[in-house]
C-alpha positions as CSV (number, residue, x, y, z in Angstrom):
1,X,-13.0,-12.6,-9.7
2,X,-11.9,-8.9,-10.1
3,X,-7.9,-7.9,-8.8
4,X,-5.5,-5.4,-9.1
5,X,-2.8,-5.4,-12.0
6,X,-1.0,-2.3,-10.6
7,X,-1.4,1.1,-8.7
8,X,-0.3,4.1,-10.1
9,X,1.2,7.0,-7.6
10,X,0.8,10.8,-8.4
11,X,3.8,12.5,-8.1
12,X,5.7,16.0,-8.6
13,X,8.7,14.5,-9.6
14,X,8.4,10.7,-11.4
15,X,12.2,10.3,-12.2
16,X,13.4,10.8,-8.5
17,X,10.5,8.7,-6.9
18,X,11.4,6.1,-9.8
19,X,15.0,5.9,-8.3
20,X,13.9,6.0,-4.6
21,X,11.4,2.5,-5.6
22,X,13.5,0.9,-7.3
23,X,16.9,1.3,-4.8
24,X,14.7,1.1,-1.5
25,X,12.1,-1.6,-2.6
26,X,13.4,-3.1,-6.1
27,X,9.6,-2.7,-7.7
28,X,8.9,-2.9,-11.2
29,X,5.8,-3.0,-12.7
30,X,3.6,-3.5,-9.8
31,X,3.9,0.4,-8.6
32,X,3.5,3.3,-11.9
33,X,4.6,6.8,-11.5
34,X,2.3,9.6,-12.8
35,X,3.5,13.3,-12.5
36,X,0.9,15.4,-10.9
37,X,0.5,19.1,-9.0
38,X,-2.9,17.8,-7.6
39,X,-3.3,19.2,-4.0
40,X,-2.8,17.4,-1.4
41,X,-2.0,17.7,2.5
42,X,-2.0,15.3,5.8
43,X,-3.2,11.3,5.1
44,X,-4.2,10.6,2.0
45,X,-6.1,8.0,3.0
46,X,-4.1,4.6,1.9
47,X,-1.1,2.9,2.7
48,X,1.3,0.2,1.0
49,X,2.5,-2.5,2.7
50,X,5.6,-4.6,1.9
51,X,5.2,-8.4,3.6
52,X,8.4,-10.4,3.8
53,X,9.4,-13.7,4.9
54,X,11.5,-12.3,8.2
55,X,12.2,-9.7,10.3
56,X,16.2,-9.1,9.3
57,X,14.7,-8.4,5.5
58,X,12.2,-6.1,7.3
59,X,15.2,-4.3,8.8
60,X,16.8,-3.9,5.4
61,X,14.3,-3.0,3.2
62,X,13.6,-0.2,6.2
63,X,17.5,1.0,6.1
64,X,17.1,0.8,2.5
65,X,13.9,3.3,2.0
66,X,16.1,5.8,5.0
67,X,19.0,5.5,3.1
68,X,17.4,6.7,-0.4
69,X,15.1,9.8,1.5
70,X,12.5,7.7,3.3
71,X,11.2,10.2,6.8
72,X,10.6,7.2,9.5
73,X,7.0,7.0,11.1
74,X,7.5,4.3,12.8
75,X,10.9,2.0,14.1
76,X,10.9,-1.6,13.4
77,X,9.7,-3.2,16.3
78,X,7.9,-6.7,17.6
79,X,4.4,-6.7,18.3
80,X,1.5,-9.1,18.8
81,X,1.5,-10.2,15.0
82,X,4.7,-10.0,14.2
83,X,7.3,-7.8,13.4
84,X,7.3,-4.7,11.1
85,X,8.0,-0.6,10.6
86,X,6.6,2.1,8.5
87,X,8.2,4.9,6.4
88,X,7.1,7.7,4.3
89,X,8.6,8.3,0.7
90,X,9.8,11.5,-0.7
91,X,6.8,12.0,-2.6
92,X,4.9,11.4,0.9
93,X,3.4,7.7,0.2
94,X,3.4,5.9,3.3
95,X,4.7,2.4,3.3
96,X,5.0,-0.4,6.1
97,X,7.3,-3.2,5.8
98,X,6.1,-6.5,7.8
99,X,6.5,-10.2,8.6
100,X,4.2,-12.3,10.7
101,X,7.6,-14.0,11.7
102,X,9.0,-13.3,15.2
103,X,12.6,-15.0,14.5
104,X,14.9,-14.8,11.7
105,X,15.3,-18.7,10.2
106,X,17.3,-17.4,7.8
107,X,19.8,-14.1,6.2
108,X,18.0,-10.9,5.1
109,X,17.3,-10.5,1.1
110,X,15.4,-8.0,-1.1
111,X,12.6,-10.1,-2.1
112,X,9.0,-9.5,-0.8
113,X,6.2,-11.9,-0.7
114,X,2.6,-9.8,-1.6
115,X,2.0,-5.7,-1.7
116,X,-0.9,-5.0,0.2
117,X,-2.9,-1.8,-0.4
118,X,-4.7,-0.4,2.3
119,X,-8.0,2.0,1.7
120,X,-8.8,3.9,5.1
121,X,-12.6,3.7,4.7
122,X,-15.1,5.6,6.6
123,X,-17.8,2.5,6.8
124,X,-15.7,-1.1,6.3
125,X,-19.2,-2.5,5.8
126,X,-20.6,0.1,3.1
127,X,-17.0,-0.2,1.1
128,X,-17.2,-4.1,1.3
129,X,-20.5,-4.4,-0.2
130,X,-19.2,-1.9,-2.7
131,X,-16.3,-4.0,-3.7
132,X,-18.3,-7.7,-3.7
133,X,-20.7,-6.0,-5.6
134,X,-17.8,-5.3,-8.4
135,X,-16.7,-9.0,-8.5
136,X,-14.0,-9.0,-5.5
137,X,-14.1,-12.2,-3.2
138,X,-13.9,-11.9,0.5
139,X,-11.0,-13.9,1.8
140,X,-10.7,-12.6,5.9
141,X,-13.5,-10.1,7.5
142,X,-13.8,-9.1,10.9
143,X,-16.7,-7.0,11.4
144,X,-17.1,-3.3,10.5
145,X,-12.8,-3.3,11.4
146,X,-10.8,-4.8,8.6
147,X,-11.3,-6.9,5.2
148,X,-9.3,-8.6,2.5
149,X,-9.7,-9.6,-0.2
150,X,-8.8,-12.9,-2.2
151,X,-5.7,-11.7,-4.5
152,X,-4.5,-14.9,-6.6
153,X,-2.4,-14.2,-9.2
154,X,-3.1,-10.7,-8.9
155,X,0.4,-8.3,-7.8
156,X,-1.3,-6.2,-5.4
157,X,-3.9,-7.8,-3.0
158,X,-6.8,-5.1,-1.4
159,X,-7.8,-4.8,1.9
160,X,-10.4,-2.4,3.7
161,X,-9.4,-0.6,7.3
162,X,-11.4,2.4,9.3
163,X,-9.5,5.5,8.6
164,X,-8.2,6.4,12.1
165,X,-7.3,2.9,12.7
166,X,-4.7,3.0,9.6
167,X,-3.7,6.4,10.5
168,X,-3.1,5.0,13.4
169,X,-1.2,1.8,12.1
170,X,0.7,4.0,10.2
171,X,1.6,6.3,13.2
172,X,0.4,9.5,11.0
173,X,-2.5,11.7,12.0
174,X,-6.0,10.6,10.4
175,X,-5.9,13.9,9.0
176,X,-5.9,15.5,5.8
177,X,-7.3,17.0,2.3
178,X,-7.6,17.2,-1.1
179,X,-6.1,14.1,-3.7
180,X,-5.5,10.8,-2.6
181,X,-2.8,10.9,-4.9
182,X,-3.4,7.2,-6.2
183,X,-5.2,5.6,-9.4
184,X,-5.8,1.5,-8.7
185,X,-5.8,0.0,-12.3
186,X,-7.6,-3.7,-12.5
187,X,-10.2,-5.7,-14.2
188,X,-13.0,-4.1,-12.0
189,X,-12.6,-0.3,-13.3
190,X,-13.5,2.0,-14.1
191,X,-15.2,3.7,-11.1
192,X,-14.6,5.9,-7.9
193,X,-15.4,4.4,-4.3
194,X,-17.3,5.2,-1.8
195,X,-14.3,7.1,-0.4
196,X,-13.3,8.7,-3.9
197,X,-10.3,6.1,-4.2
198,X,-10.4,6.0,-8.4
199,X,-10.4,2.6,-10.5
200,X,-9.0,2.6,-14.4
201,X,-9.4,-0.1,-16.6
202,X,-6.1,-2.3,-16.2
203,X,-3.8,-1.0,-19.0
204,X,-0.3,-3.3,-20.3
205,X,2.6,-2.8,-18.4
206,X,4.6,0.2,-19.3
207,X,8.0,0.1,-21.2
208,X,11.3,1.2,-19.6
């Protein structure tokens, strides 16, 4: 079954978004930093998602992200699934920060459970025969709306979403041109999507 060993970011300035990941989130290996120039303006398509255990570790990993440079897109707030808020980092990835838990059952910490990535697809359909076709395994689908895939082991677990409905999510405007700004490495690549999101060959982890 293909996965995802780690995403790689495009950014103008790696040692500063380096610092903002690893004092807002605490990642490692999972997320690599890539210096790039490659133009790019509005949604670039994708988001991250952190999910956590509760909502008081939502709140801190949130104040966290603000306090390093993070712009706020949307408050931490309740809603029919849970509870969750969404930032954008300096180097203008966007990230949300959720748990499917309403009450806290415990204190905040720093850990998270699974980082979701996001693709904003124009045809959910199209992209998931794309992606079954490469060796992923369909764990939820609802229609031509949203799919995910089975992660394992794997740090990063994929999931498909219309466009407008993640820009949406993500309380951005669907908007926007040029590079997605992002390089997924796994087992699957190397190819480009439907949607131009690009695959590598999974590569070891990188020293410090």
């Amino acid at each position: 079954m293909a996965s995802i060993e780690s995403v790689t970011l495009d950014v103008a300035d790696p040692t500063a978004a380096n610092h903002f990941y690893t004092t807002a989130f605490g990642l490692d290996t999972q997320v690599r930093l890539r210096a790039s120039q490659a133009p790019t303006t509005g949604f670039r398509g994708f988001t991250l998602s952190l999910t956590v255990s509760r909502p008081a570790t939502v709140n801190g990993l949130i104040d966290a992200a603000l306090d390093a440079g993070a712009t706020p897109l949307k408050p931490a707030a309740k809603s029919l699934w849970g509870y969750g808020g969404v930032v954008q980092a300096p180097d203008g990835t966007v990230w949300k920060v959720a748990t499917s838990a309403k009450k806290d059952t415990g204190p905040a910490t720093r850990q998270f459970d699974e980082i979701v990535l996001l693709l904003g697809v124009a045809d959910v359909t199209a992209s998931k025969r794309f992606y079954v076709g490469r060796g992923f395994a369909v764990a939820k689908s609802f229609g031509g709306m949203y799919v995910e895939f089975a992660a394992e082991s794997s740090p990063v677990k994929l999931a498909l979403y219309r466009r407008r409905a993640l820009a949406k999510d993500a309380g951005v405007s669907p908007d926007g041109t040029g590079a997605h700004r992002i390089t997924i490495g796994g087992d699957a690549g190397p190819f480009t999507d439907p949607d131009g999101f690009a695959w590598e060959a999974a590569s070891p982890a990188l020293a410090p």
